[in-house]
C-alpha positions in Angstrom: 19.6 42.0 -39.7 18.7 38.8 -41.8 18.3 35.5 -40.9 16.5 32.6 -41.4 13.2 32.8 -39.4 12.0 34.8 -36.5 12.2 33.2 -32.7 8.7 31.6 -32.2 10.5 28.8 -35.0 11.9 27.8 -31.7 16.1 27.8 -32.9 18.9 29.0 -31.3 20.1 30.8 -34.2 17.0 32.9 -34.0 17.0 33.0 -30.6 20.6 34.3 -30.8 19.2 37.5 -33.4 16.1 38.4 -31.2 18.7 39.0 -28.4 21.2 40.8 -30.8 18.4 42.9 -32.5 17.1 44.1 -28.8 20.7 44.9 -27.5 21.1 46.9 -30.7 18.2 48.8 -30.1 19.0 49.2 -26.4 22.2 51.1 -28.0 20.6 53.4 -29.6 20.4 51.3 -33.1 17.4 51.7 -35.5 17.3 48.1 -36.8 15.0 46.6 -39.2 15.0 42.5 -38.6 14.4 40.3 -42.1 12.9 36.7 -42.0 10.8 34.0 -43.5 7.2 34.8 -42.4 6.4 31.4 -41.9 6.3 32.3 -38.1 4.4 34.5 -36.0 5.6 37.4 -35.2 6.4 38.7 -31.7 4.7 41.6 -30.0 7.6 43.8 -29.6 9.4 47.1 -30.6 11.4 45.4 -33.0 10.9 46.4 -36.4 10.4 43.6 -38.9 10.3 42.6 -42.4 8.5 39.6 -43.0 9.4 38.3 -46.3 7.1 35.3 -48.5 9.0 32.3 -48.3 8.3 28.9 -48.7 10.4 25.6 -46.5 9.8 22.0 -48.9 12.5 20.5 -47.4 13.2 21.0 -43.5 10.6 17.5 -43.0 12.9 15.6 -45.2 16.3 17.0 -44.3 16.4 18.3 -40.8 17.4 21.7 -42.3 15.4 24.5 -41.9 15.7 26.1 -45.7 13.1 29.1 -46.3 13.2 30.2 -50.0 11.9 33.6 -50.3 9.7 34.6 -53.1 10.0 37.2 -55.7 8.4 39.9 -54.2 10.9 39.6 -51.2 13.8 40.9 -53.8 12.2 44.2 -53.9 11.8 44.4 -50.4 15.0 43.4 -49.4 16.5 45.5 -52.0 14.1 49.0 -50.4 15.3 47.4 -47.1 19.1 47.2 -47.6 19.4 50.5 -49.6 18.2 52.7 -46.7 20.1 50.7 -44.0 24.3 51.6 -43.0 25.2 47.7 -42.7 23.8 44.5 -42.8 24.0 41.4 -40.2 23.2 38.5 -41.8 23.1 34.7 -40.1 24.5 32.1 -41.0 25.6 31.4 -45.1 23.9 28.7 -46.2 20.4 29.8 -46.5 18.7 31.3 -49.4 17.8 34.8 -47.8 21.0 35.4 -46.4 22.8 34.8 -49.9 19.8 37.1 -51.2 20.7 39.9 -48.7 24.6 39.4 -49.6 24.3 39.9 -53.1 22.0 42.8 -53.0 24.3 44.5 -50.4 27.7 43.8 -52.2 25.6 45.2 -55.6 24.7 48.3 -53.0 27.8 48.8 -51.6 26.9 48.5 -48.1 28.9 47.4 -45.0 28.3 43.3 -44.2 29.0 41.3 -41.2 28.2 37.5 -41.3 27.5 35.8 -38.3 28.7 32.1 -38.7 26.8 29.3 -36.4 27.7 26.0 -38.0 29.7 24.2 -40.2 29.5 20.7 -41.2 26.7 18.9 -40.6 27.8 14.7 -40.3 23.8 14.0 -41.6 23.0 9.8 -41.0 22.7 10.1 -44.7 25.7 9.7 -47.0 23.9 11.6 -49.9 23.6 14.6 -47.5 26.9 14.7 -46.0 28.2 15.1 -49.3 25.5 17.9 -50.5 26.5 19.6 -47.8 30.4 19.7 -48.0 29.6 20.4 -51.6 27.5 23.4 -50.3 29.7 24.9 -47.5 32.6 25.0 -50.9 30.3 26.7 -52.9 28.2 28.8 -51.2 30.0 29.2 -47.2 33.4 29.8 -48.2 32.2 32.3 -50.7 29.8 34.0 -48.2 32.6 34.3 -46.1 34.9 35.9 -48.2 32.7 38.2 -49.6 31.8 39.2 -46.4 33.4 42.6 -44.8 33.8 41.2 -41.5 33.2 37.6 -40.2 31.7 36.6 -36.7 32.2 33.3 -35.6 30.7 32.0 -32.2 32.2 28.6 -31.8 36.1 28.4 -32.3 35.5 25.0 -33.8 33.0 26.4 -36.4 36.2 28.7 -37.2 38.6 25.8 -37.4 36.3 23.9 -40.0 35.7 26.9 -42.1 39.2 28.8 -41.8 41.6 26.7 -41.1 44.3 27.4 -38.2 45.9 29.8 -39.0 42.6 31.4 -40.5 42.3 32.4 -44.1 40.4 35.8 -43.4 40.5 38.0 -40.3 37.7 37.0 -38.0 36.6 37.8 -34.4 35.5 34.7 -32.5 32.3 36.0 -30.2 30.6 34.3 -28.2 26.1 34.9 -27.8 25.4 36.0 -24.5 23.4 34.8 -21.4 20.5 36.7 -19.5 21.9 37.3 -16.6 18.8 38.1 -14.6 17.1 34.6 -15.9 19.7 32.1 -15.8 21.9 32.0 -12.9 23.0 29.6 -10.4 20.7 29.5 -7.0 23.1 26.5 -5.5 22.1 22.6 -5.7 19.3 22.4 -3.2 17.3 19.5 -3.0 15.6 19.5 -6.4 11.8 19.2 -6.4 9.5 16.2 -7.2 7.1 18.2 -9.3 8.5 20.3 -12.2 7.6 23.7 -13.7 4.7 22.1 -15.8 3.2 20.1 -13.3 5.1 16.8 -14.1 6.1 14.6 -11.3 9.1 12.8 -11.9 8.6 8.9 -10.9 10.7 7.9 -7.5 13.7 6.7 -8.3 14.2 7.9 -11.7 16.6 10.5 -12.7 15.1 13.9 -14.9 17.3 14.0 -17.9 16.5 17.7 -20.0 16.7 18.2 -23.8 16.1 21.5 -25.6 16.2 22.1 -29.1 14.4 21.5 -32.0 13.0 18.2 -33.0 15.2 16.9 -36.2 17.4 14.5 -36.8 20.7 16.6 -36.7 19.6 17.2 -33.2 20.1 13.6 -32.3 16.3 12.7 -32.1 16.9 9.1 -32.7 19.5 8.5 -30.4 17.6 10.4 -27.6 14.1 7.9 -28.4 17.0 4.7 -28.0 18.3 5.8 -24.7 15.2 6.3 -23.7 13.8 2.8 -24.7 16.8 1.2 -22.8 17.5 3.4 -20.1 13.6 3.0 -18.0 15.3 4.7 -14.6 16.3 8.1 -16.9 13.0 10.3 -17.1 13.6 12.8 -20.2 12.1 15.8 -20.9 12.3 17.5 -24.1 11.5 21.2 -24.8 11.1 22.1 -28.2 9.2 21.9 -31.4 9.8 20.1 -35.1 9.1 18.0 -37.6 9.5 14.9 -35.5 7.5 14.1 -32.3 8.4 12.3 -29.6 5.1 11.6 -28.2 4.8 8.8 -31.1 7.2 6.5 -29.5 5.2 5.5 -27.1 7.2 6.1 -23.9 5.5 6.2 -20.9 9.8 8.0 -19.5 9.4 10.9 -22.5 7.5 13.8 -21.5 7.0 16.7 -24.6 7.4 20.1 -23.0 6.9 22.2 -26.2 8.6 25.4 -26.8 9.2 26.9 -22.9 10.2 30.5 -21.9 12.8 31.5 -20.6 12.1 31.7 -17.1 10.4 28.1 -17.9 13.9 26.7 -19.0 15.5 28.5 -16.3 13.5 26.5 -13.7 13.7 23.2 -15.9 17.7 24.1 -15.8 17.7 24.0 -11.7 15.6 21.1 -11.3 16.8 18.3 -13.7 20.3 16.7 -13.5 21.4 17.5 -17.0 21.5 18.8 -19.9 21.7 16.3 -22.6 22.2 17.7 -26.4 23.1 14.6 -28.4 23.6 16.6 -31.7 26.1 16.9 -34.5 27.1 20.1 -37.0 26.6 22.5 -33.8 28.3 25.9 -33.3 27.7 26.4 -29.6 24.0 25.7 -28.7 22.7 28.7 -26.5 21.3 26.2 -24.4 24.3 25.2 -23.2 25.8 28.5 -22.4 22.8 29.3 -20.4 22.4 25.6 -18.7 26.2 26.3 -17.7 25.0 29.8 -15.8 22.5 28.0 -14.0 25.4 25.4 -13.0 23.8 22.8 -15.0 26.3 19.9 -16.1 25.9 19.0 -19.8 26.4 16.3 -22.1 26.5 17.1 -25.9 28.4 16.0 -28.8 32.5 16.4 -29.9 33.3 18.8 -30.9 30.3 21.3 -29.8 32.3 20.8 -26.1 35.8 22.4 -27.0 33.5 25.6 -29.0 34.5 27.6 -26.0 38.2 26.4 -25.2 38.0 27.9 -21.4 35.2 26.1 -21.1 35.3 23.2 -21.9 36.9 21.4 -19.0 33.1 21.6 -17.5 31.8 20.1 -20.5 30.8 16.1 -21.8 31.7 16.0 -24.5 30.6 12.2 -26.6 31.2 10.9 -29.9 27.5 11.2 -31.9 27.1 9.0 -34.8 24.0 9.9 -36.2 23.9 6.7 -38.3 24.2 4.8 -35.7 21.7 5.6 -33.2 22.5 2.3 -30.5 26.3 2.8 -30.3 25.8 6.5 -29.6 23.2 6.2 -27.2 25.5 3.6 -24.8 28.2 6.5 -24.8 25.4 8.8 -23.6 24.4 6.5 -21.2 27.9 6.0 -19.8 28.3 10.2 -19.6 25.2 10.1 -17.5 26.7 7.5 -14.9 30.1 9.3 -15.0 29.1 12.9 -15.2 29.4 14.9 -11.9 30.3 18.2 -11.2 31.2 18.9 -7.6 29.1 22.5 -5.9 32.2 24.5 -6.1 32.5 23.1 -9.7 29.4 24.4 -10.7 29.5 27.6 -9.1 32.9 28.0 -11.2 31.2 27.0 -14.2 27.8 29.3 -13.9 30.4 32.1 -12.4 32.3 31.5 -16.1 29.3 31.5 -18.2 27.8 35.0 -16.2 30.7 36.9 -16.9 32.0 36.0 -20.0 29.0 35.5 -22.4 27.4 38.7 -22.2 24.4 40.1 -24.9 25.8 43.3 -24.2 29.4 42.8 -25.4 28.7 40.8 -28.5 26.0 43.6 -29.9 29.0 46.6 -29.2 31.3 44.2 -31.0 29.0 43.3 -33.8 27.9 47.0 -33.7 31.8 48.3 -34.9 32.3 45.5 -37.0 29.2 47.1 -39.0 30.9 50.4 -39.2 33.6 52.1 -41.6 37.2 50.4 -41.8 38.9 53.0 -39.3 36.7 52.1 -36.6 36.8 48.5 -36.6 38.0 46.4 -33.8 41.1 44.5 -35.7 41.3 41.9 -33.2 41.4 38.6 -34.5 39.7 36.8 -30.9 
């Protein structure tokens, strides 16, 4: 498995191949996991190939963009000769085209695992670079690929039109089932997971994520400058830091656990993801099992189609931080989800995103021609 960085970077796309590698393994797989070693690496039974890399531009663009080394050829190369199949995340980063090349040159089995599509950066000089790089470098990906995973329908639309170009399956990442669930809409409490009381009166708005501008940083600091009676709290990590604006209504959680999250999930009233060039954030499938409603941007709401009657969905304009923070602020005042619509949505979220299903799907994709699953959803 390749991909971009290991989990303690603190994105959902890595988040997505820690679960993947360990449901693999709970299979029966023997999987080696490829990444930038930038990050430190978990104390687990995964095996892992750390690879040199260096990242000069995430600061400037938002983008996390590793570019390995030359001694990570080699070891890719050793790596993806021994292995059956390779599952690689995401096209547009330099260690996944690496891993591409070398396993089209090796002749082994590839499955690519699509998160995102566009990105609609503030910049005008970025939005174009990166149309200009999804038509040179995603489409390509994806046609070299063997088979193609996409985990947002939207994602699918932008990339392979309707009706698609290339066979696909559309697969959704799973939830933990025994961490995020729904335990009803009690009263919530005054003091949260990490000690933090929430003033009287104000309302405990959560983000999670990581802290760049794609992410909707800027519109989340102007909601909070005009909106005093919103408390946020934001749980992540990144270039950007929200404890230098200077609001006393921003708390920084940091990177949480995932029990942490869970509790955070139960005892705010929403999940706000103001982003834009999203697949389907994690964080929102698992904020829907805890019954959690959710604001986040358009079209990140209609990823899932059957979901997305429970989902907010607002128009983010990254460029213009103070028109997309009063639509936020009207979802807040609007958005309500009734108890038996939440326990619809969390019952949803448990049953159809499951870890176990997407690994046994991935898992035949990766195998010969006869055996795999022609299915195009």
């Amino acid at each position: 498995m390749v991909s971009p960085f290991y989990e303690t970077h603190g994105g959902g796309l890595e988040r997505v191949a820690g679960h993947l590698c360990r449901e693999l393994m709970l299979q029966g797989e023997k999987l080696l996991w490829a990444a930038s070693s930038d990050d430190a690496l978990l104390n687990n039974d995964i095996e892992m190939l750390p690879l040199r890399c260096i990242n000069p531009l995430e600061r400037f663009t938002g983008l996390p963009t590793p570019l390995p080394g030359l001694r990570a050829i080699p070891q890719l190369i050793r790596a993806i000769r021994r292995s059956d199949a390779v599952i690689i995340h995401d096209a547009l980063y330099a260690i996944s085209i690496l891993a591409m090349v070398i396993a089209r040159m090796l002749g082994k089995r590839t499955v690519l695992i699509q998160h995102i599509a566009a990105i609609p950066f503030s910049s005008r000089l970025l939005r174009h670079l990166m149309a200009l790089a999804n038509r040179l470098v995603t489409r390509p990906m994806l046609r070299a690929a063997n088979a193609r995973v996409f985990i947002s329908d939207t994602v699918r639309h932008d990339l392979l039109g309707t009706p698609a170009r290339y066979p696909y399956q559309l697969i959704f990442n799973g939830v933990d089932r025994t961490t995020f669930f729904f335990r009803g809409t009690a009263v919530k409490k005054t003091i949260l997971p990490a000690d933090i009381a929430v003033p009287t009166g104000m309302r405990p708005v959560l983000f999670v994520g990581r802290y760049v501008e794609k992410k909707g940083l800027a519109i989340l600091r102007t909601l909070a400058e005009t909106r005093p009676d919103l408390f946020f709290l934001l749980a992540g990590q990144g270039p950007l830091s929200p404890d230098d604006w200077g609001l006393s209504n921003v708390y920084d959680l940091g990177i949480q656990s995932p029990a942490a999250l869970a509790d955070l999930y139960h005892q705010v009233d929403l999940l706000l993801l103001p982003s834009v060039g999203e697949g389907y954030p994690l964080v929102i499938q698992e904020a829907m099992a805890c019954g959690l409603p959710v604001i986040c941007g358009i079209p990140t709401h209609r990823a899932d189609p059957q979901a997305a009657r429970w989902l907010c969905g607002v128009d983010i304009d990254l460029a213009n931080p103070q028109a997309s923070a009063h639509l936020c602020a009207n979802a807040i005042d609007s958005m309500a989800l009734s108890e038996s619509e939440r326990t619809e949505m969390a019952h949803y979220a448990t049953t159809h995103y499951c870890w176990q299903i997407m690994a046994s799907k991935v898992l035949a994709l990766g195998m010969p021609p006869d055996a795999i699953i022609s299915s195009n959803a």
